[in-house]
N, C-alpha and C positions, 0 to 999 in steps of 0.2 A: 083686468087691471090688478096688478099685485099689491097690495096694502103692505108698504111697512113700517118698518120698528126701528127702535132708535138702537146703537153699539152701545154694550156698558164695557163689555173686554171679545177681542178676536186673537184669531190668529191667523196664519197664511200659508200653507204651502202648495206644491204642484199637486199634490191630490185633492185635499179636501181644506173646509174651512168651518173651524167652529167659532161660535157665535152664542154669548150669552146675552141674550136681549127684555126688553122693559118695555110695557106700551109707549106708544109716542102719539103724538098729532105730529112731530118735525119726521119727516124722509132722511132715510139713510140706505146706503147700498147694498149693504152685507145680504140683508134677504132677498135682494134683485139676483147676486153672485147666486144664492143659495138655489133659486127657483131653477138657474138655468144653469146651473154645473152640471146637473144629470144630463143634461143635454149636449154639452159640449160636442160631442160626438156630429150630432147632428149637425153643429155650426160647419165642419169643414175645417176649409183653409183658414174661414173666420176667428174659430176657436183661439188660437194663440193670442190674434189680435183684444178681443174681449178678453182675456184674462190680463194681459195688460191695460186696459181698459182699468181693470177692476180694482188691478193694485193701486194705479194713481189714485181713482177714487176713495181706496181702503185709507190710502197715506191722508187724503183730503178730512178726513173722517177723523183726525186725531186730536182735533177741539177738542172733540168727547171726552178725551182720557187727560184726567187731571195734569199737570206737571208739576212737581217741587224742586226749584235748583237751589240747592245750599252750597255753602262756601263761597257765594258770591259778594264781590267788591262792586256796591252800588252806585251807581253815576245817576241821579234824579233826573237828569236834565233844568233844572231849576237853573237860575241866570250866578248863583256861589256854589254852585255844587264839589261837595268835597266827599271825594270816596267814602264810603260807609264798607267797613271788611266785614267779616263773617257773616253777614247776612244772607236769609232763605228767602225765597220769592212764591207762594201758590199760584198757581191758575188754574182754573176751573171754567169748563164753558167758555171760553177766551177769553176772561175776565182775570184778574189781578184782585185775587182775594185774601190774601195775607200777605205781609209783612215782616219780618222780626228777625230776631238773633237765631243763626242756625242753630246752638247750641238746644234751643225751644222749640223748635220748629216740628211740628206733625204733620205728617203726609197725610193728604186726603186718602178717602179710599179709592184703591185700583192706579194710586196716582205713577205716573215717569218718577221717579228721582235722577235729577242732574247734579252729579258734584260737579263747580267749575272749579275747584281747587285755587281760588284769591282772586280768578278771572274776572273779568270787568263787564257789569251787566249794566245796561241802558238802554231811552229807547228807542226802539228803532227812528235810523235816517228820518227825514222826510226833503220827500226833491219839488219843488215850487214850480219850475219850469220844465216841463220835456217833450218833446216831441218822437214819438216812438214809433217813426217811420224808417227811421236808418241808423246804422250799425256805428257812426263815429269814423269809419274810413275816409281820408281826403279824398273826396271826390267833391269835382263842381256841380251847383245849384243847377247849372240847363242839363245837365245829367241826369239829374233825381227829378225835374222838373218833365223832364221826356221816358223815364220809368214811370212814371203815374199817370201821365196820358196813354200809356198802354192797357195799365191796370184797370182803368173805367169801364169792366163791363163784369158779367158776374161773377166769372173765373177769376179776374183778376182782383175783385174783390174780396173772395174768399183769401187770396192768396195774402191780401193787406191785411186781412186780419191774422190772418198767422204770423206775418211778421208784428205786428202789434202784442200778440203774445208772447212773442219769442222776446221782446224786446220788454215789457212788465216783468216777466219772468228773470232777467238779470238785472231789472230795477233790485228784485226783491232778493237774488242770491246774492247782491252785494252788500245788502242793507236795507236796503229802503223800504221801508213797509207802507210807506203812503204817497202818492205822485199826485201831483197837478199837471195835467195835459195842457198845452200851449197851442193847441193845433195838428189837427193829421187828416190825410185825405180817408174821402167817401164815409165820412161819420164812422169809420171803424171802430174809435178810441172807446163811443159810448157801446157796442157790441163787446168789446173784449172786457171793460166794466163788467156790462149784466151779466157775461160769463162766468168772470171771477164771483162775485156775490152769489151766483147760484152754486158754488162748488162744483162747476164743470173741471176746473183744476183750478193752481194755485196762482193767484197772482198779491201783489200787494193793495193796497184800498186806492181806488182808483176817482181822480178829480176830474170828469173827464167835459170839455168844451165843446166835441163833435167839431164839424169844421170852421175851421178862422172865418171871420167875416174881414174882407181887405175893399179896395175900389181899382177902378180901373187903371194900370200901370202899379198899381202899390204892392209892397211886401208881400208875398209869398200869394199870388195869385198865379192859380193855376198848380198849386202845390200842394197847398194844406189851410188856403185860405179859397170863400166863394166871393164874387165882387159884385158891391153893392153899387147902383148908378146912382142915386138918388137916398135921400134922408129917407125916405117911405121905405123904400126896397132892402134900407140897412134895417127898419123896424120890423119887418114881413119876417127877414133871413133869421132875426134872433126870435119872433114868435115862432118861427118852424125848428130852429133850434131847442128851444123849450120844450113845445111837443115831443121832440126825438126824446126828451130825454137829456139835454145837455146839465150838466152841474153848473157849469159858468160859462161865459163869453169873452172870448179872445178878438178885439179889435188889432190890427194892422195900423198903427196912425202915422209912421214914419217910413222912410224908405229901409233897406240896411244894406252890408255890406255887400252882397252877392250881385244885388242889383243897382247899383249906384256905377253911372257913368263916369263922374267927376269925383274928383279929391273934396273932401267935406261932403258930399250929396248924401250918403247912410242916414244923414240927421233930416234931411229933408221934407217938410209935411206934404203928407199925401191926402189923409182923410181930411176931406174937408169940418168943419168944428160943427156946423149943421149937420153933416152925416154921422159921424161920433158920436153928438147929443140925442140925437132922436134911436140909436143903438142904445146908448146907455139907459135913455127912458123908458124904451121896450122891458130891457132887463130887470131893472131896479122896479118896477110894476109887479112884475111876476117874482121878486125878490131875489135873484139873481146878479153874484156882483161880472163887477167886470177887469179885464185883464189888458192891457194895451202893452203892444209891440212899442217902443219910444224911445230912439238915441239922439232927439237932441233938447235944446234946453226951449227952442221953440216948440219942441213937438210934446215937452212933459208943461209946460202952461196951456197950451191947447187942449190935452186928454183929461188934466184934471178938470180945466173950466167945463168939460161937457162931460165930465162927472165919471171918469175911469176910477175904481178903487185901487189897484194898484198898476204901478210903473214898472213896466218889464224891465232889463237892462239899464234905464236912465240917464243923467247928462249932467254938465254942471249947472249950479242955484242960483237964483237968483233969491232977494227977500221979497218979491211978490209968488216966486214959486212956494218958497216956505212957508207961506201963509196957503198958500192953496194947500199943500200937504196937511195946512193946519185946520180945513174943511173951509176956509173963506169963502168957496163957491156958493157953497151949502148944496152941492150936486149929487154927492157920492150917496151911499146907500145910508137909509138911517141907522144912527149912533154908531156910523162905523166912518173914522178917519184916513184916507187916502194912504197906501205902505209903496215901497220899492221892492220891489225884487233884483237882487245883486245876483249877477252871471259874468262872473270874470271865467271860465274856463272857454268860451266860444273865442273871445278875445283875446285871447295870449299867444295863444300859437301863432296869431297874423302877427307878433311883436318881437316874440323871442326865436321863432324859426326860419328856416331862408324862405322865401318865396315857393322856389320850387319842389320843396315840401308841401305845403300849405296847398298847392295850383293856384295861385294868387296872383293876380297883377301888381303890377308899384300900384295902381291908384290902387285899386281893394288891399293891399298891405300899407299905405297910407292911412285909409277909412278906417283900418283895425287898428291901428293905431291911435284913433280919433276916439271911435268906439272904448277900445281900452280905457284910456284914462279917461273919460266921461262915466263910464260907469263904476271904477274905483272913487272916482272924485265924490261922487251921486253919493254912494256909501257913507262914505267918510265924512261929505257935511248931511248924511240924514240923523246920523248918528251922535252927531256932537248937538244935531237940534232938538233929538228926542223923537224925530220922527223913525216909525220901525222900518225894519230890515226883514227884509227874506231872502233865502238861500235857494236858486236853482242852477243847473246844469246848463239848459238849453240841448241837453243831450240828441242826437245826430246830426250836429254840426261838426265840419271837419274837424279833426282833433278828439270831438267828445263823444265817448263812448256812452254807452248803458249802464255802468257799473263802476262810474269813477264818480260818484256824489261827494267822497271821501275828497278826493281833491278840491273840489270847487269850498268843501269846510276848511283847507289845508291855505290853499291861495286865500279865504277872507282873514285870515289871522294874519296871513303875511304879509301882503298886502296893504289891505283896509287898517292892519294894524289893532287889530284886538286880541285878547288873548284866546288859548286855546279854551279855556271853558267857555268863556260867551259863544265863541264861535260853536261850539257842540250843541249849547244851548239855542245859538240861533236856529239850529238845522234839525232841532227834535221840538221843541215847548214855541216859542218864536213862529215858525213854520205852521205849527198848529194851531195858535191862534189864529192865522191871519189867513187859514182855510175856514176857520168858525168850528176847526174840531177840536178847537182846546180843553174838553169837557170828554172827548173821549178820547185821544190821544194825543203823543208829546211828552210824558213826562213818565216814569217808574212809580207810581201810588196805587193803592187801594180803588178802584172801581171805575179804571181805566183798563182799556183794551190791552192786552197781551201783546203789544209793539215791542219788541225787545230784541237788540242786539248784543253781542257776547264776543267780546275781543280777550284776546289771549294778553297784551299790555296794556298799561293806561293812555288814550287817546290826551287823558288832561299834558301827560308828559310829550308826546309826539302825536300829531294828528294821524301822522301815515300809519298807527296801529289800527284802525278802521279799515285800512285797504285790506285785511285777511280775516273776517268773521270766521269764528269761531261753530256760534250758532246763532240764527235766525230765527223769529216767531213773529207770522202776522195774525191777528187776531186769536190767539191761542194755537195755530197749527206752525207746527216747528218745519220749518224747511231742509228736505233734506234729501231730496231728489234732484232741485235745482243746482246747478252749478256755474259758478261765473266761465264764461268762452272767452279769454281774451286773446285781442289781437296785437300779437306782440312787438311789431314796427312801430304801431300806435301808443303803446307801453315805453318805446326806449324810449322814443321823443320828448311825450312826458316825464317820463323820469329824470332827463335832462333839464329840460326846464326844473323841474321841482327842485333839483339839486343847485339851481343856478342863485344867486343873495339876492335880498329882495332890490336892492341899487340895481341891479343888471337892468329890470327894469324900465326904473330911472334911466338911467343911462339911454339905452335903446330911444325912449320918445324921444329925449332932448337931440339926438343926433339926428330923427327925422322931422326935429323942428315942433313937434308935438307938447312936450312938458312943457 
C-alpha cells in the first residue's frame, strides 16, 4: 500500500515528474505517478493510457495550488448587485479567502495569479433541474424510453454512467458549478456524484435524487422514474432511496407532455395524494426534501397538500394554492416554505418551432403550449407574492441541451419579465438557498466555496455574455480540460428563438387558443 502526501507545487512532462511535497493525512496522486513511472515500461500498451490517467488527476489536484485573479469586475450575486472593478479574489484550499482592491492584493504563497483584465467574476451557475441522461437532440420519449430498457443490465450500466459524466462534465464547462438531479436511470446520478467528491475527475457539486419515484402509467416510468403501487411501496422506494445515498426525492405527480394522449392531459394527476404523502413522510423523517414533477394547477394543490417542497415546472394560482406555498398545510419540511422551480426552456420550442422540428404531435405542441404559459404564469404570480423562484433547464429534453443553463437565465428576464440582475441572482444565491447550500455557495464572499464563473462582458448588460466563459472554478479547481460539445442544428434553432421579441410568444398561444 503506498502512503501519500499531499502537492505543495509539480510539474509534468513526458519524462519525469517533480514534486515538492508536505506530510498529509488527505491523499493526493503525485507520489502514486511517482512509485510507478519507473515502471512504466512494465505497464506495456497500458502505459500511455495511465499517464493520462495521471494528468487528469494532476489537473484534479489544483485545489492545492492557491489562485489570485486581479483586475477583476465583481458580480456578488446578491439580489442589487452592482459591479465592483478592480478588485482581486484569493483562493486557497477551494475556499475564497480574500477580498479587496487589486491595487493591495497579495498573492498567497506558490499561488496562480489571473489577470482578467476588467473581466467579470461571479458565481458559478447553479441548474435546479436536470436530467443527465440525454444530449438535448430532438428525439421522442419512446426512443429514450426503449434505450434504457437495453441499458438494464451491467454493460449497460456502466455505459449510463459514462453518459452521466459526460453530461455533468458540460454542466460544469458551461458554468454551472452546482446541479440538482431531477431523475436518471439505474441510480447512476448518485454513482457519478461519489465519483466527483472523490476526485476521480472533474464534475460540478452534484444534488443527486437516484431514481424518480412515479406510479403506474405516470410520468417517466420506465425511464428515469420506479413505480410505486401503493402509499407503502412509495415509502419503501424513498427509504431504499436514502440508503443509496439519495440527496433528495423526485416525485412524478403529474402526467407531461410526452405522454399525454389528449390536449390538456400533461396537467393531469397521476399520483394519488395518499401515495405522495406517505413519499413525502418517508423523506422529510430522514430529513430529506422533496421535488415534484407538476403542470397543473390541480396537480401543484395536491403536491403541496402532501407536502412536496418544491414545484417542478408549475401552473396557474389559485389563493388557496398561495397559501399553500405559504406553508398552510404545515406538510413540507421544518422551517422550510414550499419554492417553484421555473423551466421555461423544455417548453418553448413546443411554442416557437414547427412541429416537425420539435417530432411533436398537434396534441403534444398543444400541451407545450399549455405547459408554457402555466409555467411562465407560475413565475410570475410567485413572484409578485413573494413566493421564491428557482432556475432549472430540465436539461435532455428535446431542444435542451447540457450547457445552455445561460438560456433558461436569458428566457426568465424575458419572459417572466425581471431584470437581468435578479435573474443572475436567481441562478447563483436563489438556487442556493433553496438547495440548503446557501452557506457554502451562490454568492462571491469570503468563506464560500470557489464557485466562480468569468465572462469576458457584463451578463448585467446582456444575459447571452454567459454563453462563452471565460474561466470556470468548482470548488477551487479551475476547469480547463473540459470543454463545451455543441450541437449546432440545436444552436440555430435556439438562437432563433432567442433572437425572436418577447410578443412572438404572446402571439403564438393566442393563435393556438392558449393565452
Amino acid at each position: 500500500m503506498v502512503h501519500l502526501l499531499q502537492i505543495k507545487t509539480f510539474c509534468w512532462n513526458d519524462r519525469s515528474i517533480a514534486v515538492r511535497v508536505c506530510s498529509s493525512s488527505r491523499p493526493s496522486l503525485p507520489s502514486v505517478s511517482r512509485c510507478v513511472r519507473s515502471n512504466l515500461a512494465a505497464l506495456g500498451d497500458n502505459g500511455q493510457m495511465f499517464k493520462l490517467i495521471v494528468r487528469e488527476e494532476l489537473d484534479m489536484a489544483s485545489a492545492d495550488r492557491p489562485t489570485l485573479f486581479i483586475n477583476a469586475t465583481v458580480l456578488d450575486g446578491s439580489e442589487h448587485m452592482e459591479p465592483q472593478p478592480d478588485m482581486a479574489v484569493a483562493v486557497e484550499r477551494g475556499i475564497i479567502t480574500w477580498m479587496g482592491l487589486s491595487a493591495v492584493a497579495q498573492a498567497p504563497a506558490g499561488a496562480e495569479v489571473i489577470d482578467l483584465a476588467g473581466a467579470y467574476l461571479m458565481p458559478g451557475l447553479i441548474n435546479m433541474h436536470v436530467h443527465l441522461c440525454g444530449s438535448g437532440k430532438p428525439v421522442s420519449a419512446g426512443d429514450a424510453g426503449a434505450l434504457m430498457k437495453k441499458l438494464d443490465n451491467p454493460v449497460g450500466r456502466a455505459v449510463v454512467r459514462h453518459i452521466l459524466k459526460g453530461s455533468a462534465q458540460q454542466q460544469l464547462a458551461s458554468g454551472v458549478t452546482t446541479v440538482r438531479g431531477a431523475g436518471d436511470p439505474l441510480f447512476a446520478d448518485i454513482a457519478v456524484r461519489d465519483a466527483i467528491d472523490a476526485g476521480k475527475y472533474q464534475g460540478p457539486r452534484l444534488v443527486a435524487p437516484g431514481t424518480g419515484v412515479t406510479v403506474p402509467g405516470g410520468h417517466g416510468a420506465g425511464l428515469f422514474a420506479q413505480v410505486a403501487n401503493s402509499p407503502a411501496e412509495a415509502a419503501e422506494q424513498v427509504r431504499d432511496l436514502y440508503a443509496r445515498g439519495a440527496d433528495v426525492i423526485k416525485l412524478f405527480v403529474t402526467g407531461g407532455v410526452f405522454d399525454a394522449t389528449e390536449v390538456g392531459e400533461p396537467g393531469v394527476l397521476r399520483m394519488p395524494v395518499d401515495v405522495a404523502a406517505a413519499a413525502c413522510k418517508a423523506a422529510h423523517e430522514v430529513g430529506l426534501s422533496v421535488m415534484a414533477h407538476v403542470e397543473s394547477t390541480e396537480g401543484v394543490k395536491a403536491a403541496l397538500q402532501a407536502g412536496v417542497d418544491t414545484i417542478e415546472h408549475g401552473a396557474p394560482m389559485t389563493p388557496e394554492i398561495l397559501e399553500l406555498y405559504r406553508g398552510a398545510a404545515g406538510t413540507q419540511l421544518e422551517d422550510r416554505a414550499p419554492s417553484v422551480t421555473c423551466t421555461i426552456s423544455p417548453a418553448l420550442p413546443f411554442v416557437l418551432l414547427d412541429p416537425e422540428k420539435t417530432h411533436s404531435t398537434d396534441t403534444q405542441k398543444k400541451n407545450g403550449d399549455i405547459v408554457c404559459s402555466g409555467i411562465i404564469e407560475s413565475a410570475r404570480a410567485a413572484l409578485e407574492a413573494g413566493v421564491k423562484v428557482g432556475l432549472g433547464t430540465d436539461s435532455s429534453c428535446p431542444f435542451v441541451t447540457q450547457y445552455d443553463m445561460w438560456r433558461e437565465v436569458a428566457y426568465f428576464a424575458k419572459y417572466v419579465g425581471v431584470s437581468n440582475a435578479f435573474a443572475l441572482h436567481t441562478a447563483t444565491q436563489v438556487n442556493a438557498e433553496l438547495l440548503g447550500l446557501g452557506d457554502e455557495t451562490g454568492t462571491v464572499e469570503c468563506g464560500k466555496a470557489a464557485d466562480i464563473l468569468v465572462t469576458r462582458e457584463n451578463p448585467l448588460d446582456d444575459l447571452c455574455a454567459l454563453r462563452e466563459p471565460m474561466h470556470v472554478m468548482c470548488r477551487g479547481n479551475l476547469v480547463g480540460k473540459l470543454k463545451v460539445k455543441r450541437i449546432p442544428e440545436v444552436d440555430a434553432e435556439l438562437d432563433t428563438i432567442m433572437a425572436m421579441p418577447a410578443e412572438a410568444l404572446a402571439e403564438e398561444l393566442a393563435r393556438d387558443g392558449v393565452a
